[in-house]
C-alpha positions as CSV (number, residue, x, y, z in Angstrom):
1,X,2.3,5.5,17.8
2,X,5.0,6.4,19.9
3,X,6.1,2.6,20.5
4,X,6.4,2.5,16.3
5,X,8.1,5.7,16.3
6,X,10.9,4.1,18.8
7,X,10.7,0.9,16.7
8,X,11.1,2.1,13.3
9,X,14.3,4.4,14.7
10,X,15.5,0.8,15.6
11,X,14.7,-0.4,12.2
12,X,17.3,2.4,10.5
13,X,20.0,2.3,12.8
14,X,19.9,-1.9,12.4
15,X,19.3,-1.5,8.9
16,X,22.5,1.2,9.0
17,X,24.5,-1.2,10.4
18,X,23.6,-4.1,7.6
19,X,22.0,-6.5,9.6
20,X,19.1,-8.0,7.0
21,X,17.8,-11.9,7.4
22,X,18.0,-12.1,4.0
23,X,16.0,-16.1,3.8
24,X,13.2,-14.0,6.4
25,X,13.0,-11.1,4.0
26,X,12.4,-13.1,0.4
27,X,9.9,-15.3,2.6
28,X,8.1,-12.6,4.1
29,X,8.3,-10.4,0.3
30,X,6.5,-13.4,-0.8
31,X,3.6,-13.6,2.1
32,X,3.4,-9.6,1.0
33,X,3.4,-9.8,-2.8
34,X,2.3,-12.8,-4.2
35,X,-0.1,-13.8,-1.8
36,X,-1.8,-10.5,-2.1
37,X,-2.4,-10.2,-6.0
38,X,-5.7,-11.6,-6.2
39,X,-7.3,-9.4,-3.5
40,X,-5.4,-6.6,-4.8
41,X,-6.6,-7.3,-8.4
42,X,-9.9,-7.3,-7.6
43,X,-10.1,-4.4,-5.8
44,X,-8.3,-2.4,-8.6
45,X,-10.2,-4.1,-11.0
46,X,-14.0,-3.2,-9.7
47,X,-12.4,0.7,-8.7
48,X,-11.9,1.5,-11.9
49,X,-14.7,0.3,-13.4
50,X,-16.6,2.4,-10.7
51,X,-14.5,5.5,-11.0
52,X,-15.5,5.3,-15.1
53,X,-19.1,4.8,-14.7
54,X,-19.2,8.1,-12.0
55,X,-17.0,10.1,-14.4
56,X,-17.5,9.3,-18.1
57,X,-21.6,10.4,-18.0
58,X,-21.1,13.7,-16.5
59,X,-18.0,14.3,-19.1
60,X,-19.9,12.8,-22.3
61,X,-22.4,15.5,-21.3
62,X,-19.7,18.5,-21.5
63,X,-18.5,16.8,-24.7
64,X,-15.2,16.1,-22.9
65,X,-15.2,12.1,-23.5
66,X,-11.6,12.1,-24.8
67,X,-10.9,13.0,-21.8
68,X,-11.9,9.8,-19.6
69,X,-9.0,7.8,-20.1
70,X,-6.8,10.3,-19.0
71,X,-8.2,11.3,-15.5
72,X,-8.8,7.9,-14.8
73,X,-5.1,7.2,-15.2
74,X,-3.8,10.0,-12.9
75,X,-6.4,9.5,-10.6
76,X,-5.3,6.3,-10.1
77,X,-1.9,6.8,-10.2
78,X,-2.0,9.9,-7.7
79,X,-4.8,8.4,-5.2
80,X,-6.1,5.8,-5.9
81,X,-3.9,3.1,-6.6
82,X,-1.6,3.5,-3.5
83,X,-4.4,4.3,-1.1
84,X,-6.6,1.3,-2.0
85,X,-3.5,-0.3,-2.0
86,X,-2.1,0.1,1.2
87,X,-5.5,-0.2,2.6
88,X,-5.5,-3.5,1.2
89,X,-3.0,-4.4,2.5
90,X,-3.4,-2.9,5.9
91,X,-5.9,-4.9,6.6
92,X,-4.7,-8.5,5.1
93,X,-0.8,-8.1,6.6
94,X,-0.9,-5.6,8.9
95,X,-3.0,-7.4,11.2
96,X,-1.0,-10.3,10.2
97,X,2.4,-8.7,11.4
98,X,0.4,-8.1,14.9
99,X,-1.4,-11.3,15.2
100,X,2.1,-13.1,14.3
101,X,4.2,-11.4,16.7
102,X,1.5,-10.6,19.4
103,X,1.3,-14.7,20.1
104,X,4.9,-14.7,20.4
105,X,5.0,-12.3,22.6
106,X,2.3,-13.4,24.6
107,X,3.7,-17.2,24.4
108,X,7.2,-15.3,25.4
109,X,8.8,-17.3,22.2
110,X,10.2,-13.7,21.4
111,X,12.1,-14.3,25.4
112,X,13.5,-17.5,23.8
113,X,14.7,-15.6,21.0
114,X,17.1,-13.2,23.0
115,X,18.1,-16.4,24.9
116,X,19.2,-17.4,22.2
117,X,21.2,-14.6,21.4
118,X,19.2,-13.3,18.4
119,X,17.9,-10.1,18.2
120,X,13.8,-10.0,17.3
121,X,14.6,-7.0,15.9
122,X,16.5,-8.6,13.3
123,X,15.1,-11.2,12.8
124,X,10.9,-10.6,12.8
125,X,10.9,-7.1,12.3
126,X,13.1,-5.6,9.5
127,X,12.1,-8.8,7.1
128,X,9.1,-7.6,7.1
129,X,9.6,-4.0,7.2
130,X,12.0,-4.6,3.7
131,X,8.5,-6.7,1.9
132,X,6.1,-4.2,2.6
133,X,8.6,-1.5,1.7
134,X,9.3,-3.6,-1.8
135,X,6.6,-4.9,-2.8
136,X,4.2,-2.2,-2.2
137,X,5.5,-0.3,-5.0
138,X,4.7,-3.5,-7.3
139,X,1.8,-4.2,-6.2
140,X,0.5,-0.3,-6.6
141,X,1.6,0.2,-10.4
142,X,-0.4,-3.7,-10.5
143,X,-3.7,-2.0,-9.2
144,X,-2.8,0.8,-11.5
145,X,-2.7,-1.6,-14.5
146,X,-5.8,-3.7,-13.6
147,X,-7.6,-0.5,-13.0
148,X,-7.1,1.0,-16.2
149,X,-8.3,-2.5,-17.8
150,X,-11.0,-2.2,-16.0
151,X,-11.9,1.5,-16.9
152,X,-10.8,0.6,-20.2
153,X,-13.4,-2.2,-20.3
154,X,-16.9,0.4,-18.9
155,X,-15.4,2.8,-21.1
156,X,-15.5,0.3,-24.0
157,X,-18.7,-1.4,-23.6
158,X,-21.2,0.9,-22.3
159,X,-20.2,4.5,-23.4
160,X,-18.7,3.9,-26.5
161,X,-15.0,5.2,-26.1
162,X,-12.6,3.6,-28.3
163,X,-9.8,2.4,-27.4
164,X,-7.5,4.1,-29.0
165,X,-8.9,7.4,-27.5
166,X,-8.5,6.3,-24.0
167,X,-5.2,5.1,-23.8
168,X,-4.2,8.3,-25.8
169,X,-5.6,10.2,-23.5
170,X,-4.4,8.5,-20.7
171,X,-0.5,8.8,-22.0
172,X,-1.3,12.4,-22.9
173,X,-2.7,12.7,-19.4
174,X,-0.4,10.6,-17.3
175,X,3.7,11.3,-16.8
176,X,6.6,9.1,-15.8
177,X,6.5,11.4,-12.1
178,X,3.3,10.3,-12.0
179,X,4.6,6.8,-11.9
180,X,7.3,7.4,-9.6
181,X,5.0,9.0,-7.2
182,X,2.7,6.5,-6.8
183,X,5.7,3.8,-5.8
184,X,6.9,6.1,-3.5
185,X,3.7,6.5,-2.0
186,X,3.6,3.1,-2.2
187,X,6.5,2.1,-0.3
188,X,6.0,4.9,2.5
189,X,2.7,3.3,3.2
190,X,4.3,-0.4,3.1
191,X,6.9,1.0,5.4
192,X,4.3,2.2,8.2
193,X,1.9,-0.9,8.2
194,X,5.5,-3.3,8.6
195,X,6.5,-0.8,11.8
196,X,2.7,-0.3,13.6
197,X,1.9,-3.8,12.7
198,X,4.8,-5.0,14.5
199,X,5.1,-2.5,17.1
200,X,1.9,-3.8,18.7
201,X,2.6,-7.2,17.9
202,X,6.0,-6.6,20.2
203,X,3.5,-4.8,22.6
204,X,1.4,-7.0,23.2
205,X,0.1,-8.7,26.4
206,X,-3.2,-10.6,28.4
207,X,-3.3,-13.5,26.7
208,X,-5.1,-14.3,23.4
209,X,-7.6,-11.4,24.2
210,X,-4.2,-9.1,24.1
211,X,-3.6,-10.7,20.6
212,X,-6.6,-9.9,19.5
213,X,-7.1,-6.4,20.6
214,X,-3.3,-5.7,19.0
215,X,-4.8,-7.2,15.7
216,X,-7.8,-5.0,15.5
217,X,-5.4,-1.7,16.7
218,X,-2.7,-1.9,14.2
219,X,-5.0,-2.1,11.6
220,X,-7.1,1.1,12.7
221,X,-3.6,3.1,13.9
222,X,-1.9,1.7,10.2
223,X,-4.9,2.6,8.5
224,X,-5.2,6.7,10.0
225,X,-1.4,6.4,9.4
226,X,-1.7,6.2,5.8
227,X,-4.3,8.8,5.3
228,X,-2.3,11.3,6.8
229,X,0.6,10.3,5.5
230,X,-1.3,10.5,2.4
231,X,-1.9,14.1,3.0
232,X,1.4,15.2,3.3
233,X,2.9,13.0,0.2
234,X,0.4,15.0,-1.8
235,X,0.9,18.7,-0.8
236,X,4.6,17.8,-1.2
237,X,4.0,16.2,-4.4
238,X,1.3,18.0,-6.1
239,X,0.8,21.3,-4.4
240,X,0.6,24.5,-7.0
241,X,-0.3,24.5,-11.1
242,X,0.0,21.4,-12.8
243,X,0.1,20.8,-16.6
244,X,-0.7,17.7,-17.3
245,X,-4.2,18.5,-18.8
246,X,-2.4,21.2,-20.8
């Protein structure tokens, strides 16, 4: 933690100074966004119609069905979505980032960089630092979409919901800070599996059994880095009286 800490310092005072490897970042955006959609859709896809089938029974029961659509849609937007999310991703490019890196360092291609008078900082690390940061936000209001589809669909089919109740009560229910919450969220948590992924790639060493053990650390380290994270984003965020079941 301490070695991400000291890297993502370097990552603002770089970024400060306007150095970006613009052709690294739109490739690396791509490896992040893109290349993540279908995992990412799934997962959203299968949590919401889960999160339906737990809560729709008990609030049919209180005679508070109109009332599905709309905690499905902040719980997704306030939790779910950006958690899932990032864990996703966590575990698909965050270990990626390490393994990546972690065999250059261990190969010492990251030596031949500075030889060559580029900075790795520069060139591996804020790239992708900037696509997690990015496309984490997109690919969180995704889940959020595909979620409520899939909610939408349970909700539907097997406890006949209309439609037009549950996405009423999901835009009575759900605001635009809602929204901008969960891509902040978002972005936060893109921003921490970029910097611990590649802060044990760059501290890597032994060989391929070095590679491997970063792998498996900066996922675990990125992975209680988010949930605390996630801890703090929500007492600032949400702490005291809401009114958005008012």
């Amino acid at each position: 933690m301490l070695a991400a800490i000291l890297l993502g310092g370097q990552v603002v005072v770089h970024l400060l100074q306007g150095k970006v490897h613009r052709r690294n970042t739109i490739s690396q955006m791509s490896v992040v966004g893109p290349q993540s959609l279908l995992i990412n859709t799934i997962t959203a896809a299968f949590v919401g119609m889960v999160f339906t089938i737990q809560v729709a029974r008990e609030f049919l029961n209180f005679g508070a069905g109109s009332a599905v659509g709309g905690v499905l849609a902040l719980a997704l937007a306030r939790e779910l979505s950006p958690v899932l999310t990032a864990v996703v991703v966590a575990g698909r490019i965050g270990s990626a980032f390490a393994a990546e890196i972690g065999t250059m360092q261990v190969t010492e291609q990251i030596d031949a960089l500075y030889l060559l008078r580029t900075d790795p900082i520069n060139y591996l690390v804020i790239p992708r630092v900037l696509a997690c940061g990015l496309m984490m936000p997109v690919l969180t209001l995704f889940s959020l979409l595909i979620g409520m589809s899939g909610g939408l669909l349970i909700a539907t089919t097997q406890y006949n919901i209309s439609q037009s109740v549950f996405l009423e009560s999901a835009r009575s229910f759900l605001g635009l800070w809602d929204l901008i919450h969960a891509m902040t969220k978002g972005s936060v948590f893109g921003t921490l599996i970029a910097v611990i992924g590649c802060s044990w790639g760059l501290t890597t060493s032994g060989g391929a059994k070095g590679v491997g053990e970063s792998t498996t650390a900066a996922v675990v380290t990125s992975l209680m880095a988010i949930f605390i994270a996630n801890f703090f984003l929500s007492w600032a965020m949400f702490q005291g009286l809401g009114n958005a079941a008012l």
